[in-house]
C-alpha positions as CSV (number, residue, x, y, z in Angstrom):
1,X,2.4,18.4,0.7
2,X,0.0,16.0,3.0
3,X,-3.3,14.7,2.0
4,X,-5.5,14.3,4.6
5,X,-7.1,10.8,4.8
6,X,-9.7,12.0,3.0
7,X,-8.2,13.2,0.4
8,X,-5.9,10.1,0.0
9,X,-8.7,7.8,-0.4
10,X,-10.4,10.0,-2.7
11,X,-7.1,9.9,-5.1
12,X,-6.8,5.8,-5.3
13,X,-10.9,5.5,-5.8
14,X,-10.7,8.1,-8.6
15,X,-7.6,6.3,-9.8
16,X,-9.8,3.0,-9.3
17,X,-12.3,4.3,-11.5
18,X,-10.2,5.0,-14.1
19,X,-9.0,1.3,-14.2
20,X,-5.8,1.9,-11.8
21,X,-4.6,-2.0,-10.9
22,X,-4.7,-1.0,-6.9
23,X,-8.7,-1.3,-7.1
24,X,-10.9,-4.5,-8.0
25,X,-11.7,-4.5,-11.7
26,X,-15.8,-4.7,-11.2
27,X,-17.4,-1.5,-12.1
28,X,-17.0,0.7,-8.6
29,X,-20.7,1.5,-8.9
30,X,-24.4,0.8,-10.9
31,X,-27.0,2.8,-8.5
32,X,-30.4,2.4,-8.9
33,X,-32.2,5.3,-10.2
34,X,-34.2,7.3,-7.5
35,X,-37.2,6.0,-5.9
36,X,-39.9,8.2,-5.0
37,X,-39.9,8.7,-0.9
38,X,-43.8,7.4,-1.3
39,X,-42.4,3.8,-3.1
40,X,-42.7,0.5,-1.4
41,X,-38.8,0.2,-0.4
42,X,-38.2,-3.8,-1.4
43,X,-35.5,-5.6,1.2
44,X,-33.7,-8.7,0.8
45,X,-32.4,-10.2,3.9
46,X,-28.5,-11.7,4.0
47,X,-27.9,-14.3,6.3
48,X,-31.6,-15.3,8.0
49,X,-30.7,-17.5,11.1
50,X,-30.7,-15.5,14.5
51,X,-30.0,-11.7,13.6
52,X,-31.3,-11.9,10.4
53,X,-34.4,-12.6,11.8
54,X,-34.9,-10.0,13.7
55,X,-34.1,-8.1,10.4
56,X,-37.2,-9.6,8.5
57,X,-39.7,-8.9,11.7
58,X,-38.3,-5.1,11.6
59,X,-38.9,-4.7,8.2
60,X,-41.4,-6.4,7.4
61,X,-43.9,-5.2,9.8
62,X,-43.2,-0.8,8.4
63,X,-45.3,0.7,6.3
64,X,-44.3,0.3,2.5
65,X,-41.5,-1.6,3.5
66,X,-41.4,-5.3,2.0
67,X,-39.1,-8.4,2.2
68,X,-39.1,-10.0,-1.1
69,X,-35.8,-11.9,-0.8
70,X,-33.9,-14.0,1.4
71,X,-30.3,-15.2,1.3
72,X,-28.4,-18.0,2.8
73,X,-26.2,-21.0,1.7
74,X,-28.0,-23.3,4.5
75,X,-31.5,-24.1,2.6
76,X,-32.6,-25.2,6.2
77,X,-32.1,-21.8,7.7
78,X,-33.9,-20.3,5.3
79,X,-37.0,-22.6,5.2
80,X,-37.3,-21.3,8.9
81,X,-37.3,-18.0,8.4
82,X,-39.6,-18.0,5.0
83,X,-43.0,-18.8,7.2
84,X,-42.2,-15.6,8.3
85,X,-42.4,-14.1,4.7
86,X,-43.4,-17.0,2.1
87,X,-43.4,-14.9,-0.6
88,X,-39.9,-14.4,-0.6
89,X,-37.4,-15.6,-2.9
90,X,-34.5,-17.4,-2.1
91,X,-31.3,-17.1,-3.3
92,X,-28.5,-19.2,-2.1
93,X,-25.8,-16.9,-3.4
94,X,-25.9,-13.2,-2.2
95,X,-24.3,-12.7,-5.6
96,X,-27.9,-13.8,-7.5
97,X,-29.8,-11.8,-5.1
98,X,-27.7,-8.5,-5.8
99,X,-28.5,-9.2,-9.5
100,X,-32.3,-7.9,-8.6
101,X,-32.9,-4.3,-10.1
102,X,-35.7,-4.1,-8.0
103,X,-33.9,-4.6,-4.7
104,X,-33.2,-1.2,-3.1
105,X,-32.2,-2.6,0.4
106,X,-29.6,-5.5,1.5
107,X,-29.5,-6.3,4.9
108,X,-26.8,-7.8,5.9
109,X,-26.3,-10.3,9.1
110,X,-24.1,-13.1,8.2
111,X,-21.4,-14.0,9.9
112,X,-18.4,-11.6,11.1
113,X,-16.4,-12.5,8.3
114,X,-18.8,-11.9,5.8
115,X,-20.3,-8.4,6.8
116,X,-17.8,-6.2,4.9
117,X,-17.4,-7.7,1.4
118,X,-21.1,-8.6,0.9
119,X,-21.7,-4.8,2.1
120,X,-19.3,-3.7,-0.8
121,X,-20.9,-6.0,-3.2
122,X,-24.1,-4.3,-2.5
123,X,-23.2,-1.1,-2.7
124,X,-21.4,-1.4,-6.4
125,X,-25.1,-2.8,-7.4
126,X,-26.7,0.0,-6.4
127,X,-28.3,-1.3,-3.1
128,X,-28.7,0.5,0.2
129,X,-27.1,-1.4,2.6
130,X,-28.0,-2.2,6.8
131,X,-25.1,-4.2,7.8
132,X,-25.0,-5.6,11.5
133,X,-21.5,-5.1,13.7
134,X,-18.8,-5.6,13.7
135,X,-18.6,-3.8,10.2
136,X,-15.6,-5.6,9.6
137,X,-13.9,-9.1,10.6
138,X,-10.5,-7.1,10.0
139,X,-9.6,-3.2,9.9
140,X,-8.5,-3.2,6.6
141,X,-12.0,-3.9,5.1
142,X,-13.4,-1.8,7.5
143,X,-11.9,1.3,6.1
144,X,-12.6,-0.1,2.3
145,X,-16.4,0.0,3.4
146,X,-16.2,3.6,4.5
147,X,-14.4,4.6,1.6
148,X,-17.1,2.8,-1.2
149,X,-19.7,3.9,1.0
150,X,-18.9,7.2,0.5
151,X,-17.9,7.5,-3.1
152,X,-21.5,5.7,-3.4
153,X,-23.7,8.2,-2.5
154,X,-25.8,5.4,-0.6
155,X,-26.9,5.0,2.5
156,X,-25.5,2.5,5.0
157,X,-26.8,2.0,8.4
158,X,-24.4,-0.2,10.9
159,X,-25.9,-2.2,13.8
160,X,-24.9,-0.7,16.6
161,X,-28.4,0.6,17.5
162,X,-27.6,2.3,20.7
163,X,-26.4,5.2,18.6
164,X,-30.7,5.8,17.6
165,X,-31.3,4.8,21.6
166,X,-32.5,8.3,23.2
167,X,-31.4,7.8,26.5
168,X,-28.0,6.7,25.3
169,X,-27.6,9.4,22.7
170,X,-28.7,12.2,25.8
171,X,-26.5,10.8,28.2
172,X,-23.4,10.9,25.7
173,X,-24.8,14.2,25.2
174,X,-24.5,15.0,28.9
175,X,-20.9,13.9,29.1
176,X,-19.9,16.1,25.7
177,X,-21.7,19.0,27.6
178,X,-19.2,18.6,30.7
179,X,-21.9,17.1,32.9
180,X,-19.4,14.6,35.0
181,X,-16.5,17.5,34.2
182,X,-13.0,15.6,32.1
183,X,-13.2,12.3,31.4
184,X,-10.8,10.6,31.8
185,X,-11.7,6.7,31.7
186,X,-14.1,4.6,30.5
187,X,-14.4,0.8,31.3
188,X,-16.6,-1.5,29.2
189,X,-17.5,-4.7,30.1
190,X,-18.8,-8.0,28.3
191,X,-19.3,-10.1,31.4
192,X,-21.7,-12.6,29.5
193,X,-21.6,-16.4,30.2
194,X,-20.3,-18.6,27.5
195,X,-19.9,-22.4,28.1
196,X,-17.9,-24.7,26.3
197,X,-18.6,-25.4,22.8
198,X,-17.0,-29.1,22.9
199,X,-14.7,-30.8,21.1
200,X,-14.2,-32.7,18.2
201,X,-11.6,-35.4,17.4
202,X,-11.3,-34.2,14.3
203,X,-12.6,-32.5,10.9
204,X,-16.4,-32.6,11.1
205,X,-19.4,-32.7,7.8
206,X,-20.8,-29.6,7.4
207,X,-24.7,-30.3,7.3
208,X,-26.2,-31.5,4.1
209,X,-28.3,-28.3,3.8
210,X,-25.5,-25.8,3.6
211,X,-23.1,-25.0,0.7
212,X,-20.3,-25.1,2.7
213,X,-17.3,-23.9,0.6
214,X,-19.8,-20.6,-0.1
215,X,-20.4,-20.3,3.9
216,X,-16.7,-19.9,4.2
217,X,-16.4,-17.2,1.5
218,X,-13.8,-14.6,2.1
219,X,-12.4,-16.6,5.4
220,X,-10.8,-19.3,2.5
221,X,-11.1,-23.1,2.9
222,X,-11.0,-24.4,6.0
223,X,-12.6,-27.9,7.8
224,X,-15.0,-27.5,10.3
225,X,-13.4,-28.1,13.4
226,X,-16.2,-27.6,15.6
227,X,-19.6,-29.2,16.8
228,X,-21.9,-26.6,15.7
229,X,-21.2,-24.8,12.2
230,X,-23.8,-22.0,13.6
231,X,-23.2,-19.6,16.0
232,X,-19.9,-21.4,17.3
233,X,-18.1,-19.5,14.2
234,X,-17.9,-16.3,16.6
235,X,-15.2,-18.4,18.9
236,X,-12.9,-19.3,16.0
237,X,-10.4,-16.5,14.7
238,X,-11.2,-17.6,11.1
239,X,-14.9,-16.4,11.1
240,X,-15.4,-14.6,14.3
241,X,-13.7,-12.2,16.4
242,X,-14.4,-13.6,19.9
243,X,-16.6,-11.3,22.3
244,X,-14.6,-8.7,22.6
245,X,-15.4,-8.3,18.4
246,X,-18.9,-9.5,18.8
247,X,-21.4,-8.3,22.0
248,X,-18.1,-6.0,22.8
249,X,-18.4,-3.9,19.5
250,X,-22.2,-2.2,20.9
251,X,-20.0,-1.6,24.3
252,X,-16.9,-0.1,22.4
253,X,-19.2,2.3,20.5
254,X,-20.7,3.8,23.2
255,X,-17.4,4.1,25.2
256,X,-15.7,5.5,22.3
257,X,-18.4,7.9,22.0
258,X,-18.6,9.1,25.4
259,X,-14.8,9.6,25.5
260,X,-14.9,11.4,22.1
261,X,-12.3,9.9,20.7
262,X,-11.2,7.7,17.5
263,X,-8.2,5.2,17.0
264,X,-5.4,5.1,19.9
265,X,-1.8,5.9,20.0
266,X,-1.3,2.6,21.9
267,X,-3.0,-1.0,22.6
268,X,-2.1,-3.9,24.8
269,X,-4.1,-6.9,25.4
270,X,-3.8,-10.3,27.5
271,X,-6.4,-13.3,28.5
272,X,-7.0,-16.5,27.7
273,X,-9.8,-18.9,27.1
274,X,-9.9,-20.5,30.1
275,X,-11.9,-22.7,32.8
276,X,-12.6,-25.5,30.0
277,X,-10.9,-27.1,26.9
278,X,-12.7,-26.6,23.9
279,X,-12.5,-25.9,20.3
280,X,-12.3,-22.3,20.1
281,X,-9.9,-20.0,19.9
282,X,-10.5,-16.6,21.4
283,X,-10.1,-15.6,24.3
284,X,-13.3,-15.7,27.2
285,X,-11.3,-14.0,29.7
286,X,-9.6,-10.8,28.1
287,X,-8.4,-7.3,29.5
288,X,-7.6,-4.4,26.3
289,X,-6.0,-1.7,27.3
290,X,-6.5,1.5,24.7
291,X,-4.4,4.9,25.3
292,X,-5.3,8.3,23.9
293,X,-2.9,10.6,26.0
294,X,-4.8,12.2,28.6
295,X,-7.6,9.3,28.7
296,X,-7.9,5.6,28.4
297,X,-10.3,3.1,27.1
298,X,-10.5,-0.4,29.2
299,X,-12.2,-3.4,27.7
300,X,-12.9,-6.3,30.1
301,X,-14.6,-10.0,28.6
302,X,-15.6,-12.5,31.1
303,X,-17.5,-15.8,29.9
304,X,-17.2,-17.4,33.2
305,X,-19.8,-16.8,35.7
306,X,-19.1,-13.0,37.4
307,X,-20.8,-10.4,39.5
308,X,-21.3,-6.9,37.5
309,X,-18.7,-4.2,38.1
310,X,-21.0,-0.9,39.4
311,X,-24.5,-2.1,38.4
312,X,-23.1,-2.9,35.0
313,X,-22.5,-6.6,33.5
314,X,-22.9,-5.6,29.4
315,X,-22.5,-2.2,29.6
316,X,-20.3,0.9,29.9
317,X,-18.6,2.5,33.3
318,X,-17.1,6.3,32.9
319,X,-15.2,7.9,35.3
320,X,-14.9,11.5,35.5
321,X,-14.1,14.5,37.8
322,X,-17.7,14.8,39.0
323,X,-18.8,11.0,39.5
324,X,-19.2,8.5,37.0
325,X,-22.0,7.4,34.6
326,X,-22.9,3.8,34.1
327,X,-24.7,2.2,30.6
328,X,-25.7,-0.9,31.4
329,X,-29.1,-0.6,29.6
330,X,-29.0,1.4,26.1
331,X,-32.8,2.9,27.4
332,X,-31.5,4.1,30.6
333,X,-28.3,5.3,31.7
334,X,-27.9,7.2,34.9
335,X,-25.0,9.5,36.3
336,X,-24.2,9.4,39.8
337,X,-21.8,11.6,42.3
338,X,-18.9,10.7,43.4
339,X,-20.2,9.3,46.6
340,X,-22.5,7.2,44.5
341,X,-26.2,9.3,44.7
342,X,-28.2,9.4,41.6
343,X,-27.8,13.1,39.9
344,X,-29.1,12.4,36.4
345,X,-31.6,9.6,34.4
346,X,-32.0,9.4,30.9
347,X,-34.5,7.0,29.6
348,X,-35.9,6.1,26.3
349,X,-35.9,3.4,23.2
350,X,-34.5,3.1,19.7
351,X,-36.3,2.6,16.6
352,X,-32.8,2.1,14.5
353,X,-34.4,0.2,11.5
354,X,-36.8,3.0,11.3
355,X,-34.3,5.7,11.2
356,X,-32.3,4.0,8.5
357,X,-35.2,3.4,6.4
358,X,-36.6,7.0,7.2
359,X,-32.6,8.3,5.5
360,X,-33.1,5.8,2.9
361,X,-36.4,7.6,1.7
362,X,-34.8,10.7,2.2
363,X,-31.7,9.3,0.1
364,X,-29.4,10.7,2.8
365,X,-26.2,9.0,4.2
366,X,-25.8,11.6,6.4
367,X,-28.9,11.3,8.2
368,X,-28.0,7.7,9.8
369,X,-27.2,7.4,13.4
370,X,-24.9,5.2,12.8
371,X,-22.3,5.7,10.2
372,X,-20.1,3.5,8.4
373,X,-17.2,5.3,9.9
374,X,-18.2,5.1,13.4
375,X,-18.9,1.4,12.8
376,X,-15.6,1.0,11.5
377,X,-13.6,2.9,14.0
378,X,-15.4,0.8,17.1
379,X,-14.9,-2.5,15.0
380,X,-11.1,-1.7,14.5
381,X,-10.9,-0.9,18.2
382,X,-12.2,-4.8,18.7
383,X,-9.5,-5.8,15.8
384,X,-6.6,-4.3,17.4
385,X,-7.2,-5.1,20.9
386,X,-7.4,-9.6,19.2
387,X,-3.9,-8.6,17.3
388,X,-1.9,-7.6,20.4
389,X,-3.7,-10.7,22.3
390,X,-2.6,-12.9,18.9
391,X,1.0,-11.6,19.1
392,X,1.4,-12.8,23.1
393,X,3.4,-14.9,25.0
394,X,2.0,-17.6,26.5
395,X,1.7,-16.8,30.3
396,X,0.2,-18.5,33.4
397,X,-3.2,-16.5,33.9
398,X,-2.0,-16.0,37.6
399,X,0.8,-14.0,36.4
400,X,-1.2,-11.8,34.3
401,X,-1.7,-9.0,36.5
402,X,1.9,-7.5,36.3
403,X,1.9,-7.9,32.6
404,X,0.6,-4.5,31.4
405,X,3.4,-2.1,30.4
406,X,3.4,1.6,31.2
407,X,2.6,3.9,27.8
408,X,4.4,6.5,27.0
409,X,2.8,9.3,28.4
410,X,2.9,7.0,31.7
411,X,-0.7,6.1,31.5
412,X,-2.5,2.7,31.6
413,X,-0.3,0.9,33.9
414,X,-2.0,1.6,37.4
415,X,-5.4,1.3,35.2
416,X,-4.5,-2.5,33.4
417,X,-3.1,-3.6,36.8
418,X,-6.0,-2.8,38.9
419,X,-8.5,-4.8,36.1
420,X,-5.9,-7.7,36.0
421,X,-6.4,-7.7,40.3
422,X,-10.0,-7.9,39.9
423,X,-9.9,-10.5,36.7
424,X,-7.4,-12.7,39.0
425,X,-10.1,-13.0,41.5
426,X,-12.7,-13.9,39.4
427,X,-10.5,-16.7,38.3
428,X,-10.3,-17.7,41.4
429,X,-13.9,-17.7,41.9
430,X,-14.5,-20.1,39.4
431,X,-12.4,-22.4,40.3
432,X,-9.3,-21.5,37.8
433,X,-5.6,-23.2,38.1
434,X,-4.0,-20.3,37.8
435,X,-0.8,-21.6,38.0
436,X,-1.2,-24.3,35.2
437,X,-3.7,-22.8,33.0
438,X,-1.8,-20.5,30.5
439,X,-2.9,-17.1,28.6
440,X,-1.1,-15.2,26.4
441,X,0.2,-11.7,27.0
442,X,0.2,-9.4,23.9
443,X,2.7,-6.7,23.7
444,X,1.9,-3.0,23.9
445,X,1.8,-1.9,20.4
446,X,2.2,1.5,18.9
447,X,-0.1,2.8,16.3
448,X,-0.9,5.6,13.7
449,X,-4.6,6.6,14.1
450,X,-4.6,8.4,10.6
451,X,-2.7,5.8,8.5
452,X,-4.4,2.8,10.2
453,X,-0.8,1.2,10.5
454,X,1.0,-0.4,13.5
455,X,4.9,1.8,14.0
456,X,7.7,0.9,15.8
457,X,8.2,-2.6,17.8
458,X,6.3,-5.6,16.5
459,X,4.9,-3.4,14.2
460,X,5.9,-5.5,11.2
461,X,4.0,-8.8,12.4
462,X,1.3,-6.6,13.8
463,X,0.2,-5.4,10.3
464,X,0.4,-8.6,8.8
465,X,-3.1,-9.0,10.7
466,X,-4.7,-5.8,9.7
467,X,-5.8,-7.5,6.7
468,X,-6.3,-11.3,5.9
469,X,-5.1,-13.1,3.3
470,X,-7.0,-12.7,0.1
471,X,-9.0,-15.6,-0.7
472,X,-9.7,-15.8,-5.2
473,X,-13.5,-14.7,-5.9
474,X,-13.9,-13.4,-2.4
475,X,-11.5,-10.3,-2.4
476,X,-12.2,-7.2,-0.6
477,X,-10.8,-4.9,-3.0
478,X,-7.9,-2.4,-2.2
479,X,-8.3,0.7,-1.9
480,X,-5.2,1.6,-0.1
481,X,-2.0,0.9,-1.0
482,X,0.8,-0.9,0.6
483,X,-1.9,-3.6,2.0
């Protein structure tokens, strides 16, 4: 007999409960007991420099909505952000501030590689939890999330606020409703400028102010190899999942969403960081190609300086029988014929704290726009599109335009090709060797959307990267077995 994936999870958390060896041995759960809808909902804010920011001026400024605790292990961050909210307390450990019965909210924007274990550790305290994308820093811990989010009862809001945007959520709404007729494509683009970030000649000193060894947390010890410990973490493997896993994830959401799909059968990626030496890692020129059978899902990053592909430089293209639809706003999207004339606007803003704090009141994790499982399944797009770019050859960038291989159902070749044309030229543009400056060509892998496993060639090095290597006292636990 088969288990659906529900099913399957539900077994090994029940089994978990019960003290089964496959799950983490801290109590699963200790919910807070129900606050009235009329309460002051108390927040404490993890992570505080940039994002988190933003977190405490959202909250902070709603009706019976207080932040009462802050979080970082850089004291000078969080001096910053406590003139915003002096009455705060500060924790330097998210693991103190979790010990606060009177917390019923953790916000979460810490770095990438930090999002999905400090979500789990709030949950099991009985916390509601806003976590900013990517949900994950691998897919692994992704689907852990989902699974303890749901056996929690509590409510979990990801970032990915297009998903509460109205004119995003009518124009999705347009497409499901057969407004550009099938669609078969859709092409999302980071084309965002990112200089160089340096280099070092060597392993730097973390600032005074920051409890470094805690900063690094479930990524494992590591030296700072960089200029800046803020910020610059997206551009390191380690901490970060490049662009593609950081502005990307809002534009993989919405394209997933539009397509109305989940995981693909089949992934490819190349790039290369290119057009400077520095100390990162990932890629700032990258092409990921995702099949689903009858459509496909195209990811293009550009951190050089490019023109916009169809009005759109951050945003979302799709192609359909009737036109095509661009994103590149999430408060107005329009839909155009296929000779380019406007047939549709949809306009309108987002209030995504409110709404989660609105399903927090009403104690609902169904009432979220965006769920922990769509945040997972757009995060995990971004995941497997960095392990077939980690698994490539290296490749002059010239010679990446014939490197996309055909799927099996014979899609993707004409689509990768015609993207590598265009990212050729844009090399080009800027100046690029493309003779001598190398990239890596990742192979097409094969995956299983419903076991969340890599099949068939390279699949045995492929699934070494859907989870990282545990690091002691920073574990996300396993809920799933083989892993």
């Amino acid at each position: 007999m088969t288990q659906t994936r529900r099913e399957f999870f539900d077994t090994l958390l029940a089994a978990a409960a019960a003290g089964a060896t496959t799950f983490s041995a801290q109590p699963l759960l200790a919910r807070n007991p129900r606050r009235s809808p009329n309460e002051t909902i108390r927040v404490g804010v993890a992570g505080v420099r940039g994002r988190g920011r933003a977190h405490i001026g959202a909250f902070k400024n709603m009706e019976n909505v207080e932040v009462v605790a802050l979080c970082d292990p850089d004291e000078a961050v969080v001096d910053i952000a406590r003139k915003s909210v002096p009455d705060a307390k500060y924790h330097k450990d998210i693991r103190a501030m979790l010990d606060d019965d009177s917390l019923d909210v953790i916000a979460i924007a810490t770095p990438n590689h930090w999002h999905s274990l400090a979500s789990i550790w709030a949950l099991r305290a009985g916390k509601h939890v806003y976590v900013e994308k990517p949900l994950s820093h691998d897919v692994y811990e992704g689907r852990a999330v989902v699974e303890i989010a749901a056996d929690s009862g509590l409510v979990v809001q990801h970032g990915t606020q297009a998903r509460s945007a109205k004119a995003t959520r009518e124009a999705m709404q347009f497409l499901h409703d057969g407004g550009l007729g099938k669609v078969s494509l859709a092409r999302a683009l980071c084309y965002k400028r990112r200089g160089s970030i340096g280099n070092v000649d060597g392993p730097q000193q973390p600032p005074p102010s920051v409890d470094y060894k805690l900063w690094c947390g479930p990524a494992g010890d590591h030296p700072l190899t960089r200029r800046n410990l803020h910020y610059d973490w997206h551009w390191n493997f380690a901490t970060g999942n490049g662009d593609l896993g950081n502005q990307g994830v809002h534009q993989m959401d919405i394209a997933r969403w539009g397509l109305g799909v989940t995981l693909p059968t089949h992934i490819q990626s190349v790039g290369g960081r290119v057009g400077y030496v520095d100390d990162g890692n990932t890629p700032n020129t990258q092409i990921a190609l995702f099949d689903y059978g009858e459509q496909q899902l195209i990811f293009e990053v550009r951190g050089l300086k490019t023109p916009g592909y169809k009005g759109a430089s951050i945003g979302v293209v799709f192609e359909g029988e009737k036109g095509y639809l661009v994103s590149a706003s999430y408060n107005r999207v329009q839909a155009y014929d296929q000779e380019g004339q406007v047939i549709a606007t949809f306009e309108g803003g987002d209030n995504h704290f409110g709404q989660f704090i609105e399903s927090v009141r009403a104690n609902d994790p169904s009432a979220v726009n965006a769920t922990p499982l769509e945040g997972h399944l757009s995060s995990a797009l971004c995941h497997l599109g960095n392990i077939s770019y980690k698994l490539g050859t290296p490749t002059p960038v010239g010679e990446l335009g014939g490197s996309f291989d055909r799927f099996p159902n014979g899609g993707g070749l004409d689509i990768g090709a015609e993207a590598a044309d265009r990212f050729g030229k844009h090399l080009a543009d800027n100046n690029v060797d493309t003779k001598k400056e190398l990239g890596l060509v990742g192979p097409m892998l094969t995956f299983d959307p419903l076991a969340e496993r890599f099949q068939g060639e390279h699949a045995d090095e492929a699934n070494q990267l859907l989870r990282k290597p545990r690091v002691e006292g920073f574990a996300v636990p396993t809920v799933m077995s083989g892993c």
